[in-house]
C-alpha positions in Angstrom: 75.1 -19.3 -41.6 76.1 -21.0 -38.0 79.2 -19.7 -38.6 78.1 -15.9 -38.5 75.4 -16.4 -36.0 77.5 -17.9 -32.9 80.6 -15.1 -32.5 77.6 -12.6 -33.3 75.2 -14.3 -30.2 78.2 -14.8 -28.0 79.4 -10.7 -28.4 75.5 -10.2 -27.4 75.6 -12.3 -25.0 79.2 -10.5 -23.4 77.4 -6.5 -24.2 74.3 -8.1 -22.2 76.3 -9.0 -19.6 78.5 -5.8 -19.2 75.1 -3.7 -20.0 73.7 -5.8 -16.5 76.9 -5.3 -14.9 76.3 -1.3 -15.4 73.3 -0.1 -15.3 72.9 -0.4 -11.1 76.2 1.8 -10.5 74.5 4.1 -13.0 71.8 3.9 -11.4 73.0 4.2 -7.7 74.8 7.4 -9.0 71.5 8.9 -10.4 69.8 8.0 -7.4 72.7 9.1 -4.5 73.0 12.9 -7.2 74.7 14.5 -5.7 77.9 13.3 -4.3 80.1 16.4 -4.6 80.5 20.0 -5.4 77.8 21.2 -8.3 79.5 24.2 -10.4 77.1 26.7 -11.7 78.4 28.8 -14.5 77.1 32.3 -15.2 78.2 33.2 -18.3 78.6 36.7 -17.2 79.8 39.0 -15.0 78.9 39.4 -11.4 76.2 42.0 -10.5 73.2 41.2 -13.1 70.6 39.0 -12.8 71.6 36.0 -13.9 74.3 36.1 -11.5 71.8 37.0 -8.7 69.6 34.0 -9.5 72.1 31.4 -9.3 73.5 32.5 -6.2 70.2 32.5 -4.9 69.4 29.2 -6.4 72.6 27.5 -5.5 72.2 28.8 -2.1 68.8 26.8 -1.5 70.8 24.1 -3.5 73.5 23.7 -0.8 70.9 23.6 2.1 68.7 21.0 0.8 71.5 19.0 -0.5 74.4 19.6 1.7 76.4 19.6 -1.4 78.4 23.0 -2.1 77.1 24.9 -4.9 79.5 27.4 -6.6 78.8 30.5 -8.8 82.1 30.3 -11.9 81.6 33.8 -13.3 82.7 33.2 -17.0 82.0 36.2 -19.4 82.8 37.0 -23.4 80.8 36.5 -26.5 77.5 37.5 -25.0 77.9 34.2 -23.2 79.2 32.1 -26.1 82.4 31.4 -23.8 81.2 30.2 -20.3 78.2 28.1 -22.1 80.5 26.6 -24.2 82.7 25.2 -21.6 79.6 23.5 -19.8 78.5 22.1 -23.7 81.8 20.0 -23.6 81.6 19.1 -19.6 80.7 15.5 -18.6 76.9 14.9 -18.6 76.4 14.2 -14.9 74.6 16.8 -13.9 78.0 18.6 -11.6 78.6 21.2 -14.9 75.4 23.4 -15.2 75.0 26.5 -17.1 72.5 29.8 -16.3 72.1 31.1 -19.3 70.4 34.6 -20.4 68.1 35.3 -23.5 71.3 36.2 -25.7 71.7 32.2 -25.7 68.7 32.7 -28.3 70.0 34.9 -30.0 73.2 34.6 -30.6 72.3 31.7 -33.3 70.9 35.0 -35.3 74.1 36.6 -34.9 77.0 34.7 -34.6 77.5 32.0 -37.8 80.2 29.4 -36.4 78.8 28.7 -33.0 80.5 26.1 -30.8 77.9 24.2 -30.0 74.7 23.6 -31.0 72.3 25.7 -29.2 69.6 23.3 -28.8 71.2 19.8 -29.3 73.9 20.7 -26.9 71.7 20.7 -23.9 69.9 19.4 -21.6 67.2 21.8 -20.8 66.4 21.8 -17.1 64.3 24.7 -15.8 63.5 28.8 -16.9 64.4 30.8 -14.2 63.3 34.1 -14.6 62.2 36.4 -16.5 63.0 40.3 -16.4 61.1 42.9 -18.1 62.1 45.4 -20.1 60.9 48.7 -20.3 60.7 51.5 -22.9 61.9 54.9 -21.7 62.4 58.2 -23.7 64.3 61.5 -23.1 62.3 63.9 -21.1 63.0 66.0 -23.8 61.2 64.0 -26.4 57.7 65.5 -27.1 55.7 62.1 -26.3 53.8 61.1 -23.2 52.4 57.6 -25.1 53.8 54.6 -27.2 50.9 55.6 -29.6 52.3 59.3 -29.0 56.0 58.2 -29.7 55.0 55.7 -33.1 53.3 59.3 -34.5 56.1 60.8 -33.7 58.4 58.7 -35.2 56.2 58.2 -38.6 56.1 61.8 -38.6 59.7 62.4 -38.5 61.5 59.8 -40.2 65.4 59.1 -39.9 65.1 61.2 -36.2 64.7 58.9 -33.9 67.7 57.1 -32.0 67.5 54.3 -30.0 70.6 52.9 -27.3 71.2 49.5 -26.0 73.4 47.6 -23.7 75.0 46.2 -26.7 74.4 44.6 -30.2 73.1 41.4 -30.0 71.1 41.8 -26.4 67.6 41.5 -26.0 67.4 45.3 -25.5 68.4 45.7 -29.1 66.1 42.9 -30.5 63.8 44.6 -28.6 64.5 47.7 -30.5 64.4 46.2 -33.7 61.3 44.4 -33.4 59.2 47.2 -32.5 61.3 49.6 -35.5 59.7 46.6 -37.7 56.2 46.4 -35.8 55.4 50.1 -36.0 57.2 50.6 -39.1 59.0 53.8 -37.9 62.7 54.6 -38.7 65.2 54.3 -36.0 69.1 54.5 -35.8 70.5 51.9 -33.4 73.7 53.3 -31.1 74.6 50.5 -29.2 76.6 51.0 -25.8 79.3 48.6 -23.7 76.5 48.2 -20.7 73.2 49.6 -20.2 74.5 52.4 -17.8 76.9 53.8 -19.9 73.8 54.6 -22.0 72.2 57.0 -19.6 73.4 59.7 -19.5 72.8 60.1 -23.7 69.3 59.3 -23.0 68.7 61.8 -19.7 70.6 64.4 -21.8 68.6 63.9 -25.2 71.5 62.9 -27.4 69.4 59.5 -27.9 65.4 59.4 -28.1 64.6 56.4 -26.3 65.5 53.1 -24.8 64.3 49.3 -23.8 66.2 48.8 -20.1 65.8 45.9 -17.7 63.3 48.3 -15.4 66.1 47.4 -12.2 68.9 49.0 -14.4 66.4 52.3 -15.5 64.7 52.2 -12.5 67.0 54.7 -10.6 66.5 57.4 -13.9 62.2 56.7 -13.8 62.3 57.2 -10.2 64.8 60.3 -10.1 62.2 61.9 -13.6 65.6 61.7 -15.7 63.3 59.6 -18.4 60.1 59.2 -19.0 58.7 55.6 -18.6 56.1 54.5 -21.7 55.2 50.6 -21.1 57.1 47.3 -20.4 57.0 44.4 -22.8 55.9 41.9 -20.8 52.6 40.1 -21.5 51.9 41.4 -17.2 52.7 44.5 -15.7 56.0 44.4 -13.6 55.5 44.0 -9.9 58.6 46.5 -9.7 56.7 49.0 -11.8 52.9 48.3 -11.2 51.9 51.8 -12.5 53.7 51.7 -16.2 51.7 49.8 -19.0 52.3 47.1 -20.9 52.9 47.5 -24.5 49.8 45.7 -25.5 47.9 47.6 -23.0 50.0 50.9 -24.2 48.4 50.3 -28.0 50.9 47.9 -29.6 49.6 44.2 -28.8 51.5 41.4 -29.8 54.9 43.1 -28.7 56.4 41.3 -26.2 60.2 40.5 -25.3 62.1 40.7 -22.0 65.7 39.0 -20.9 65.4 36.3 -18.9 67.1 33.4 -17.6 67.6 29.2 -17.1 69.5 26.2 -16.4 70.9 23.9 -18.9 73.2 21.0 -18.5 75.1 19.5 -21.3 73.5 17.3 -23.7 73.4 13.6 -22.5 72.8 14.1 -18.7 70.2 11.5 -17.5 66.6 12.2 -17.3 66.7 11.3 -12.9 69.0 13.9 -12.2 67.5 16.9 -14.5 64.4 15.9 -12.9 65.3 16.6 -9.0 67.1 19.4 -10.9 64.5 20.7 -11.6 62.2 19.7 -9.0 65.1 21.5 -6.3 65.2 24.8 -9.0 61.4 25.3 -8.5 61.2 24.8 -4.6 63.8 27.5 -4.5 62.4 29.8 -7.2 59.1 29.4 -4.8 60.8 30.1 -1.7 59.0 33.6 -0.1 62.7 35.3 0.7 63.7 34.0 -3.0 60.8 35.5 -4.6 61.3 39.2 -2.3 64.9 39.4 -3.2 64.0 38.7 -6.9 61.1 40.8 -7.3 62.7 43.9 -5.7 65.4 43.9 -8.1 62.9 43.9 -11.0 63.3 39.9 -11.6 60.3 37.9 -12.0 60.5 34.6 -10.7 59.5 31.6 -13.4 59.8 27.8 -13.0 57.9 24.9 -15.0 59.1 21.7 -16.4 62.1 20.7 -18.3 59.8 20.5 -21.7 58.5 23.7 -21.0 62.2 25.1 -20.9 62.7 23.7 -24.2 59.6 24.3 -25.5 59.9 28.2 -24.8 63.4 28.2 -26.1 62.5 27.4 -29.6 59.4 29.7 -29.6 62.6 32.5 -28.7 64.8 31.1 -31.2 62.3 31.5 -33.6 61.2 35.0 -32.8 64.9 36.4 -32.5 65.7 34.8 -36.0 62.5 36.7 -37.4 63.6 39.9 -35.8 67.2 39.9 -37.2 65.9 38.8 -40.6 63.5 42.1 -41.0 66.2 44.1 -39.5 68.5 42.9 -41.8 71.3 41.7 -39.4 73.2 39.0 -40.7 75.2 36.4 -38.5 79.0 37.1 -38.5 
């Protein structure tokens, strides 16, 4: 038995040793984070809101830290790509990803994923949020969301509804309201939101869920009529339209939103200042003004909160694309 015991005790002894050697580097890094450039990737192109944020963010970032910050636009596969490439990036906390709501969704939609959307991550802080809003042709005879669900019961099959794309939240938005109501809707999906409106202004589709700062221009201009956003609070771009629950259709709520993950692995010290540096920003009053008047709410919380609200989504979007029938492909 001595013989086992004594090469077994001495290999202890030499891990014990190199585990003591270690651990102050490690850390003396987690403590001195950062030390060099921190990448933010936006999987997506420039212009929308996730973008936005994490310039804004990384901006704050770079001041408080006097460590550069950069924006690495990387779109494809409704974000599958650029989050992909931060899943396999060293977990130091120099790799992050900004990710939108089609991170939740894309498990309901896309069988082989690269990484696990959960496991691979490290969650770190939610963003934002951006509401959506429900709009309809001006020459759609409704005024109401109880008006347009009539409408809709009463003429089955007629009703079309556009999004940015299949997949998106403005689709699964779509679809969960088609299953709430119980109304019949055709889905035409679009490559953007914008190339959408003129179908909508023009009739050739019924109705729409928009982020309000892509439909605002049309609601301002009376191209489409606004019904209610499907937030939970009224947008503070939009204070006049209703929400859907206050519209006649409570429990309906959705929006696209955004937050920070780092790959799986990344110590618990550095997703904490992370995280504490993410919520300073996001609470920063010229943060907050440049948000807010482009239709973005501002969020924040802790990292468990982050994950917490991701598996509520992951949940919801799975439910969605069950009743609507969508299988992963």
């Amino acid at each position: 038995m001595h013989f086992y015991t004594r090469p077994i005790g001495a290999a202890l002894a030499g891990i014990a040793a190199a585990l003591a050697l270690t651990a102050p580097a490690t850390h003396a890094a987690e403590a001195s984070y950062p030390t060099k450039t921190i990448t933010i990737i936006v999987p997506a192109s420039p212009g929308g809101a996730i973008d936005l944020v994490a310039r804004l963010v990384g901006q704050k970032m770079t001041e408080a830290w006097g460590q550069s910050v950069v924006v690495d636009n990387r779109p494809g596969a409704t974000g599958i790509i650029g989050t992909d490439l931060v899943a396999k990036s060293p977990p130091d906390g120099y790799m992050l990803a900004l990710v939108a709501s089609s991170h939740a969704i894309n498990p309901s939609m896309v069988k082989k994923l690269p990484f696990d959307t959960i496991k691979s991550f490290e969650p770190v802080a939610l963003t934002h949020v951006v509401p959506l809003m429900l709009v309809v042709s001006p020459s759609l005879p409704v005024t109401s969301v109880k008006e347009l669900i009539a409408y809709g019961k009463a003429n089955p099959g007629k009703l079309s509804f556009a999004s940015s794309g299949s997949g998106g939240a403005p689709h699964f938005s779509g679809e969960l309201f088609k299953s709430m109501t119980g109304i019949d809707m055709i889905h035409i999906p679009y490559k953007g939101s914008t190339l959408a409106h003129p179908d909508l202004t023009s009739g050739r589709v019924s109705l729409m869920f928009d982020t309000v700062a892509a439909i605002g221009p049309q609601v301002k201009g009376g191209k489409v009529r606004p019904l209610a956003v499907t937030t939970a609070k009224r947008s503070s771009a939009a204070p006049q339209v209703p929400t859907m629950a206050q519209a006649g259709l409570p429990g309906y709520e959705t929006s696209t939103w955004g937050g920070v993950l780092a790959p799986a692995g990344t110590p618990k010290a550095v997703v904490d200042k992370l995280n504490a540096e993410i919520n300073k920003a996001l609470a920063s009053p010229d943060v907050r003004e440049r948000l807010q008047n482009a239709g973005i709410e501002p969020a924040g919380g802790t990292p468990a909160q982050f994950a917490g609200f991701l598996q509520v989504e992951m949940g919801k979007w799975a439910k969605v694309a069950k009743d609507a029938g969508i299988q992963p492909e």
